[in-house]
TORFI-204370 format. One record per residue (C-alpha): y, x, z. Coordinates in steps of 0.25 Angstrom, whole numbers, plus 5000, padded with zeros to 4 digits. Layout:
% TORFI-204370
YXZ;...
END
This chain:
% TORFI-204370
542050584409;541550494400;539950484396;540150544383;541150654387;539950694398;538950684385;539550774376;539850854388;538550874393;537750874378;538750964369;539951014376;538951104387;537951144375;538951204367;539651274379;538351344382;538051364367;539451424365;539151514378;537951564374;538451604360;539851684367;538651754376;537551774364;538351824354;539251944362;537751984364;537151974351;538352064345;538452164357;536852184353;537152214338;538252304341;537352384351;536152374340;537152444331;537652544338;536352564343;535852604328;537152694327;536852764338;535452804335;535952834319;536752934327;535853004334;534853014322;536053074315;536353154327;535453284325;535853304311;537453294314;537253384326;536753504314;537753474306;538853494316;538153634322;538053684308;539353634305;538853564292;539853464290;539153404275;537853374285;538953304296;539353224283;538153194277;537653144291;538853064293;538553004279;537152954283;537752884294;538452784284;537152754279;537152634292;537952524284;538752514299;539252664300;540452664291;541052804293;540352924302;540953064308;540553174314;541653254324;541353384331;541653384349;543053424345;543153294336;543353364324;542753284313;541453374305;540953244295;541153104291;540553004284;541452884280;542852874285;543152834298;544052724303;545352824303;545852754317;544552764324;544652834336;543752964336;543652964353;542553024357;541952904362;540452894360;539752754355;540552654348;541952594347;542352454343;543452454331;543952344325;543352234316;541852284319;542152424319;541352524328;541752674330;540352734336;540452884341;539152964343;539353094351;538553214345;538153284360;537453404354;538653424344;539353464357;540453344357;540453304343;540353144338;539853054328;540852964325;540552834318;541352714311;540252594313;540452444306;540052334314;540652214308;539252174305;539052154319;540352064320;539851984308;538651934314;539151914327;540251834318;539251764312;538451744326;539551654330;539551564319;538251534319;538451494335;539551444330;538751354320;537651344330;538551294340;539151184332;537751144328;537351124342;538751034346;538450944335;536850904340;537550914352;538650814349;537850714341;536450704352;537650694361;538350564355;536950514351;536750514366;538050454370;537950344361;536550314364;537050314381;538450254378;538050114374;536950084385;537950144395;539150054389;538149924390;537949944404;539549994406;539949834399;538749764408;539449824420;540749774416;540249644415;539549634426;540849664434;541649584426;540449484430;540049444416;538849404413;537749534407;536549534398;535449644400;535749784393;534649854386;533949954392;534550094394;534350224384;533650324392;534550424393;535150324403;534650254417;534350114416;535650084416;535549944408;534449914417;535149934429;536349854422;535649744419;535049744435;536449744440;536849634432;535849554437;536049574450;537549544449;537149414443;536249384453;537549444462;538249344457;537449214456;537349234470;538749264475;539149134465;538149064474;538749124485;540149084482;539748934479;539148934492;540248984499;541348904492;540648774495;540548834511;542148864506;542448724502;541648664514;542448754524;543848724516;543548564516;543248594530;544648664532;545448564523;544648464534;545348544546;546548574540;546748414537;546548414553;547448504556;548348454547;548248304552;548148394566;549648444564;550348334558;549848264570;550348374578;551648364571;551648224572;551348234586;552548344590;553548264581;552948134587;553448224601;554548264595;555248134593;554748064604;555448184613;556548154603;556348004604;556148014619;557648094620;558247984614;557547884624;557847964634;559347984632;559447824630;559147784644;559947924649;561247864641;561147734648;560747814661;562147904660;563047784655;562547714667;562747834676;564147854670;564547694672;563847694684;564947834689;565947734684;565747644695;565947644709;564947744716;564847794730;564647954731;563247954731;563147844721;563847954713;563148074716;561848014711;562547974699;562848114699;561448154697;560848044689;561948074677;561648234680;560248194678;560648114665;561148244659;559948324664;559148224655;559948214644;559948364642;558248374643;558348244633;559248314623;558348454624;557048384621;557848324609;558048464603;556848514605;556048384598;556948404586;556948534585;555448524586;555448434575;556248504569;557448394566;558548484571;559348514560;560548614562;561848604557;562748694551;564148714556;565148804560;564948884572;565948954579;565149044590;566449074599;566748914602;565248874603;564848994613;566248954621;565848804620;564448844626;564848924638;565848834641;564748704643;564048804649;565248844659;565148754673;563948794675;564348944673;565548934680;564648864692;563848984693;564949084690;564249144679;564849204667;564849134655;565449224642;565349204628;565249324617;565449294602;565449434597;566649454586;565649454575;565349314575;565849234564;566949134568;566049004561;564649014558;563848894554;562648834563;562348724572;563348744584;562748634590;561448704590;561948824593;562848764603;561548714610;560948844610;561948924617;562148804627;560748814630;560648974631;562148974640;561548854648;560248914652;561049044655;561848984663;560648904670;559949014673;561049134678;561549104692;562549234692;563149324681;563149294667;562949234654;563349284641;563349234627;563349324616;563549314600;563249404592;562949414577;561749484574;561449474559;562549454549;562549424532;563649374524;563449214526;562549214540;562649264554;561649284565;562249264578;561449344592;561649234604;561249284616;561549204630;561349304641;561249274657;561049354669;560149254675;558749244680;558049294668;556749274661;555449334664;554649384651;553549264653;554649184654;555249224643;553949184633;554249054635;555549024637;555748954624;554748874624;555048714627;555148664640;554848784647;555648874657;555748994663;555148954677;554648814680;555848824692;556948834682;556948684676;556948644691;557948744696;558748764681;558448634675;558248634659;557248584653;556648704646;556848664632;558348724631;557748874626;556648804617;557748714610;558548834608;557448914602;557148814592;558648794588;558748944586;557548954578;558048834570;559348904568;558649044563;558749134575;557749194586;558149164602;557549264613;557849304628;557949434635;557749404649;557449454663;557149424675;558249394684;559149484673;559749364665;559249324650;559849334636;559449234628;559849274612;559749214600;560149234584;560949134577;560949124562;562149074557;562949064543;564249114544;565149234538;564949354546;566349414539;567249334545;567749354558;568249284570;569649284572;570049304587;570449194595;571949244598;572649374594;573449464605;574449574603;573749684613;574149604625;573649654637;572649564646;572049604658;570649564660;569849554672;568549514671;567249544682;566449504671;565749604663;565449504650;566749424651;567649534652;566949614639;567149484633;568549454636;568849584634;568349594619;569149444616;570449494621;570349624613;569849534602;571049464603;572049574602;572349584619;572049714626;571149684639;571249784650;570649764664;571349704673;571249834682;571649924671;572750034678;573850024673;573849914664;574949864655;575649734658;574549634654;574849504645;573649414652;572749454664;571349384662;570649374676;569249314679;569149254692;567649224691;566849104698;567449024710;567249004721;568749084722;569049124737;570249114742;570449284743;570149284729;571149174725;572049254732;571749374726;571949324711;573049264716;573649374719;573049444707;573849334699;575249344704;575149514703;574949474686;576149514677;575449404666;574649274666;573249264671;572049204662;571049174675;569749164671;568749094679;567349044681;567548914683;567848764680;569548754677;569248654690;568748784699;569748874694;570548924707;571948884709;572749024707;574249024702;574549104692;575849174693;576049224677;575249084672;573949094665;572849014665;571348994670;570148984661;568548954665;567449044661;566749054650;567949094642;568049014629;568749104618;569649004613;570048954628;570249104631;571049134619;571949014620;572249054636;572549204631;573549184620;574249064629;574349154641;574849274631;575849174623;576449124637;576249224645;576049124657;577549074656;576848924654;575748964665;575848864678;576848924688;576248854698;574948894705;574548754710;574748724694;573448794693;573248864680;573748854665;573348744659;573248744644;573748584645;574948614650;575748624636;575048484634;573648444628;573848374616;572348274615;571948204604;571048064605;570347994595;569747864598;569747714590;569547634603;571047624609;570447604621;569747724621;571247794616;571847724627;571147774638;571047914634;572647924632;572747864645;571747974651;572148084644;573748064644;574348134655;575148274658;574948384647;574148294638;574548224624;573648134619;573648074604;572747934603;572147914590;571247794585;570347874574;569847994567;570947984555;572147974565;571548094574;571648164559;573048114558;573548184571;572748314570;573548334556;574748314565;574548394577;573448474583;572848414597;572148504609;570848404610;570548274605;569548174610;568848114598;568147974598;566847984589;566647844583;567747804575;567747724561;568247794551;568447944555;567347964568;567748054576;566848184570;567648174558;568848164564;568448304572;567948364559;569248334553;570148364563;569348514565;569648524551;571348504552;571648654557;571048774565;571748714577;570848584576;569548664574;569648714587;570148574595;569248514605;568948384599;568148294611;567148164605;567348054613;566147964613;565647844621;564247884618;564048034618;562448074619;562048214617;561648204602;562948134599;563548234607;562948364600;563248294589;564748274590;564848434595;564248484581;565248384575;566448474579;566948404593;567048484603;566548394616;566148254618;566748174628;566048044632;566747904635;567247864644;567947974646;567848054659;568948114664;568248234670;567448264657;568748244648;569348334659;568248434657;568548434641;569848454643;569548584653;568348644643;569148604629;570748644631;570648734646;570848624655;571448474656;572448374662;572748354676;572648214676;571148204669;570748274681;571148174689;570048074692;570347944699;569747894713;568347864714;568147724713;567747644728;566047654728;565447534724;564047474719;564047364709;562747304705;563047334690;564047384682;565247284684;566047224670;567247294672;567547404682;568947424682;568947544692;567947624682;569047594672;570147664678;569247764681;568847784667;570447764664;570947884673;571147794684;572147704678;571647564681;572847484672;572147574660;570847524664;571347384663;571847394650;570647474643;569747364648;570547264642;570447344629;569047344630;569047194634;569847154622;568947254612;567747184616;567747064607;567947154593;566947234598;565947134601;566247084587;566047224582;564647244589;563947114583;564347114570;563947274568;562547224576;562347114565;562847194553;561647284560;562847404557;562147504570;563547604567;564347494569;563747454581;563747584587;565247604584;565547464589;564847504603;565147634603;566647604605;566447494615;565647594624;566847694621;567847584625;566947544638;567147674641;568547674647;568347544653;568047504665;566847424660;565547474664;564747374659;565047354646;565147504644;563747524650;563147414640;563947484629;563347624631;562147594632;562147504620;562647634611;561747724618;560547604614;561347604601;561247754596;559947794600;559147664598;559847604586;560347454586;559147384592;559047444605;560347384608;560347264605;559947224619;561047284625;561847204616;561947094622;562247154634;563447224628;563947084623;563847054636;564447164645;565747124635;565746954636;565747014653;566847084649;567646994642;567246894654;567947004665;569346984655;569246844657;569146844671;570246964674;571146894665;571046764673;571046824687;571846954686;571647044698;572447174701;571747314697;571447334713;570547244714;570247254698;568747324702;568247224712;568747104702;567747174691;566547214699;566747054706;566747024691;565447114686;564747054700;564946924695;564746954683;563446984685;562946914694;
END
């Protein structure tokens, strides 16, 4: 409520109600006492009259009634009198009556309308009778009327003094009151105030008070201005000293930064250095098995080069985890298809599985897109890394790989990984630290396990890079499940088609395997079949019987017992086993079929399904010393891409042989040519070649027909490190093979690309008779017919070949050294290592090796001291032509001839 409202209130309002109060109360009264003062003087002009009226009633004198009636209209208020008897008969009246009044016997007076008062008087001694009397009271009214007027009058008198010593008030406090009200407001607004003058009296000493607080405020603030200048300087002190140590701490971390890439690159620099020496270290050891050696002179070459491999592994895991310190891995983006890269990891991670006889089975749930886009080298090299350590640490039972897809939108796809095992588990403090670099579980494990302990950690950091989490569940003792999520771009609507269609043919399963039969089980209803179990009562006529005949060793009761098993079979057999194809058992199979190695590749299994359903085992060996079907027997058509003809030549005369056809082309254009005109099982492609390279030439034979896409095509390099090699897998080839070429690796390739191979390239020739040169000899014709499948005549001509490329190749060498062209130069010895490779000349293809190793990981002028040599190690060789071609010797004595030549040689 405002001031004024309260004034008013309190000064005029309040008055007025008691005023107006005192009126309503006063008035009633003073009008009640008139009235009572005139009925009062009635009364007592009655009872005067009253003697004289009782006469005239006893004597009946009706003129004496009248005339008495007649004095009472002398009062001026009286305006009509009567006189009635007790039996209310009317004796005399004076005046006229109100004709309405009510004559009731009902003493003192009665109110009437407009003033009117009718007063009755009871005559007691006249034995009932009455006076009755018409009285006029309007006066009475009148002045009560005019009563209220003057209060009235009165009252409005009062309001106005009221209202006007009211205002005068208000305005004599309001402006004081609105002086100090604008100071206030300016002191909080912290304006700058003069002093008010002093305060009316009505009020306290508000301006005083006013003025006061201002001055204290001022002081206030002149204090807290110093204040905050004092404490801004401290501020500034404490910031210079701030910016001071963050400039330490800058320097501090960039040094640190410096420091840990300084690290970085020398562990990078360091794996480089390191793999130098071990490239010469393992091309020595392989020359050095090309030689004569005794058996213990092997064995320890044995070790040395198992060592080799140990060490190249450690070297090329520090290399990852110095660049994805640093940062400097960049990922790719290519098309990943999840079936064939799980199948491709279990199967490098088979022999050692099947050596343990652990089960090794791959789950790729329906869901997953067909092609996703990623880094399959990457990923690759996670799941190698999971299955291996898996693998490592399980000694019986299991180990499962599972993909799932956890998350889906319209253009990208979370997979779920997990690698599961059922070996000696993780305790929950080993667990904490399990990914942390170059740490293991227990101290024992790199000792008893091997590894290096930076495996988990580089697999952390590539899963982190690629936008997913990694975690373990683990126990003791109870296996571990190592999972991680994969984001990936790809079309979560499309589906994969299934890798054969069936008509509901019926295939009898029997798998101990709890994992591998649910899987099985699933990809044979996938594929339209109808699985039962092998035991079902009463089962139809199957089409195929599946049986898993687990690990070997096989005893001979169980040999006999599957035999037996085989012969009862109305339909062929697909024989499932554990193993390498070398231990599968020798079981005859009555109805044909085949045997396949665990862990079950998709396509492999597919293929074996329809050509077992398609045949029904007509084309199945009759024989059981034929062993199993193999899928070469309708003939394996190979396709080999090389420029050097020497190169061609060898490996047509390796390959060549019964159920092979092989097509020799000279480059990447006329690979192109015969693709377009008929489709090959494999194809060996050489790498370095003008024009087309042999990358190119995959991409653009993957890209000739869905057949292609899913041909093994092999690189065959003469220089193959483990970058190159990664290199080379991420650019569409399926495997490398090194030069020369060994016949037990191409053998194995053969085995893990197409289901098994030739007879002959199993074969290996005698061992050569022990012997100890000082060094490497010139020419070693028995290496060469080793490296030529143990055709000695081949040897001989190949190392004329080489003999008679040496000139132009020389002449190549120095001119790309002066033109200072280091591609060139690296082609030009790239293909004279390639060609030393299949001849029997240990020398020059030692010098040649090491040259491009010197070559491709120093750069042009760390070889030139090995230059020279090479120059050399060719002039001896042109000198060993000369000589042979003087004194020809017969190929019996063709070894002792050379060695007696290197010996001389070199003394």
């Amino acid at each position: 409520m405002s001031l004024k409202l309260r004034l008013v209130s309190i000064a005029l309002v309040l008055p007025m109600l008691l005023m107006v109060a005192l009126v309503l109360i006063a008035l009633p009264l003073h009008r009640d006492t008139h009235e009572a003062r005139l009925e009062a003087e009635l009364t007592r002009a009655a009872t005067l009259i009253e003697p004289m009226l009782l006469s005239a009633l006893r004597a009946n004198d009706a003129p004496a009634l009248a005339a008495h009636a007649r004095r009472l209209l002398d009062l001026p208020e009286i305006k009509a009198a009567a006189i009635l008897d007790a039996d209310d008969a009317l004796r005399a009246e004076a005046g006229r009556l109100v004709e309405d009044a009510s004559l009731e016997p009902r003493p003192g007076r009665v109110r009437q309308k407009d003033g009117q008062w009718r007063m009755t008087y009871p005559l007691a001694r006249a034995g009932g009778g009455r006076l009755v009397m018409d009285v006029d009271a309007s006066g009475i009214l009148l002045q009560h009327y005019r009563q209220l007027a003057g209060a009235g009058l009165l009252l409005a008198l009062v309001a106005g003094i009221l209202g006007l010593a009211t205002m005068t008030t208000y305005r004599r406090l309001k402006r004081p009151l609105e002086e100090v009200d604008a100071t206030l407001a300016r002191l909080a607004r912290g304006e700058p105030v003069s002093s008010l003058p002093p305060s009316p009296p009505e009020l306290p000493p508000l301006a005083s008070h006013a003025n006061a607080l201002a001055l204290q405020l001022q002081q206030t603030r002149d204090e807290m201005q110093h204040q905050v200048a004092q404490a801004t300087a401290e501020l500034e002190e404490s910031m210079e000293t701030v910016e001071i140590q963050n400039m330490q701490l800058d320097l501090a971390h960039r040094h640190a930064v410096k420091a840990n890439r300084a690290k970085s690159e020398f562990l990078a620099s360091m794996s480089h250095e390191i793999r130098t020496p071990l490239n010469g270290i393992v091309g020595f050891c392989r020359l050095l098995g090309r030689s004569s050696l005794n058996a213990r002179q092997q064995e320890w070459l044995t070790h040395v080069d198992r060592a080799c491999d140990n060490l190249l592994l450690l070297v090329n895991d520090v290399l990852d985890y110095s660049r994805l310190e640093t940062g400097r891995l960049e990922l790719e983006r290519m098309p990943v298809q999840m079936v064939e890269l799980v199948d491709e990891v279990l199967a490098l991670q088979a022999p050692m599985a099947q050596q343990k006889a652990l089960e090794l089975v791959g789950m790729v749930y329906d869901d997953v897109p067909p092609v996703l886009h990623g880094d399959p080298m990457r990923i690759r090299q996670l799941l190698t890394n999971l299955v291996d350590n898996a693998v490592k640490f399980t000694e019986r039972g299991e180990v499962l790989v599972r993909v799932t897809v956890e998350e889906s939108e319209p253009t990208h796809v979370t997979l779920g990984v997990s690698v599961s095992d059922t070996g000696i588990g993780l305790s929950n403090e080993h667990k904490q630290h399990l990914f942390d670099a170059f740490h293991q579980a227990a101290p024992s494990h790199s000792r008893e396990f091997g590894g290096s302990g930076l495996g988990l950690s580089i697999c952390r950091q590539l899963v982190e890079q690629m936008g997913g989490e990694i975690g373990v569940e683990s126990e003791p003792n109870r296996g571990s499940t190592f999972a991680f999520t994969l984001p990936l771009a790809g079309d979560i609507e499309s589906e994969r088609p299934p890798e054969l269609r069936l008509a509901g043919e019926t295939i009898l399963l029997e798998e101990p395997h709890p994992g591998t039969r649910r899987a099985l089980r699933h990809l044979l209803r996938r594929w339209g079949a109808r699985p039962l179990p092998a035991d079902t009562p009463a089962a139809p006529t199957p089409s195929l019987v599946m049986i898993s005949l687990g690990a070997p060793p096989y005893s001979p009761e169980r040999l006999r017992h599957w035999e037996q098993r085989l012969a009862e079979l109305p339909c062929p057999a697909l024989l499932l086993c554990t193993a390498s194809p070398l231990d599968f058992p020798d079981l005859a199979l009555p109805r044909g079929g085949e045997m396949l190695a665990k862990p079950l590749a998709r396509g492999t299994l597919a293929e074996a399904v329809e050509r077992l359903l398609e045949t029904g085992g007509n084309d199945a060996l009759a024989s059981p010393a034929e062993g199993p079907t193999s899928a070469l027997d309708a003939g394996l058509r190979l396709l080999a891409v090389d420029d050097n003809a020497t190169n061609r030549r060898l490996m047509g005369e390796l390959l060549t042989g019964p159920g092979m056809d092989i097509t020799l082309v000279s480059s990447g254009e006329e690979a192109l040519t015969v693709g377009r005109r008929r489709h090959f099982d494999l194809v060996l492609m050489d790498i370095r070649m003008p024009d087309m390279d042999g990358i190119e030439a995959t991409r653009e034979l993957r890209h000739l027909s869905d057949a292609w896409r899913r041909t093994p095509i092999i690189a065959v390099t003469a220089h193959a490190l483990e970058g190159e090699r990664r290199r080379l897998m991420a650019s569409g080839l399926d495997d490398v093979l090194t030069k020369p070429l060994d016949i037990d690796h191409l053998s194995k390739l053969l085995t893990h690309h197409l289901g098994d191979a030739p007879a002959h390239l199993s074969s290996t020739p005698p061992a050569p008779a022990p012997g100890e040169p000082s060094r490497l000899p010139v020419v070693d014709l028995a290496l060469g017919t080793r490296l030529a499948g143990g055709r000695e005549p081949l040897a001989q001509r190949l190392l004329e070949q080489l003999v008679d490329s040496l000139d132009e190749m020389e002449d190549t060498i120095c001119r790309a050294r002066a033109d200072e062209d280091d591609e060139a130069l690296l082609d030009a010895i790239h293909g004279l290592n390639g060609a030393c490779r299949y001849c029997g000349a240990p020398r020059l293809g030692l010098t040649a090796e090491t040259l491009e190793t010197h070559l491709r990981t120093r750069g042009r002028e760390a070889m030139a001291p090995l230059l020279e040599e090479l120059l050399h190690a060719m002039a001896e060789l042109r000198q060993w032509r000369e000589a042979s071609a003087s004194d020809p010797y017969p190929s019996s004595t063709t070894k002792a001839t050379a060695n007696s030549f290197s010996s001389d040689n070199d003394r």
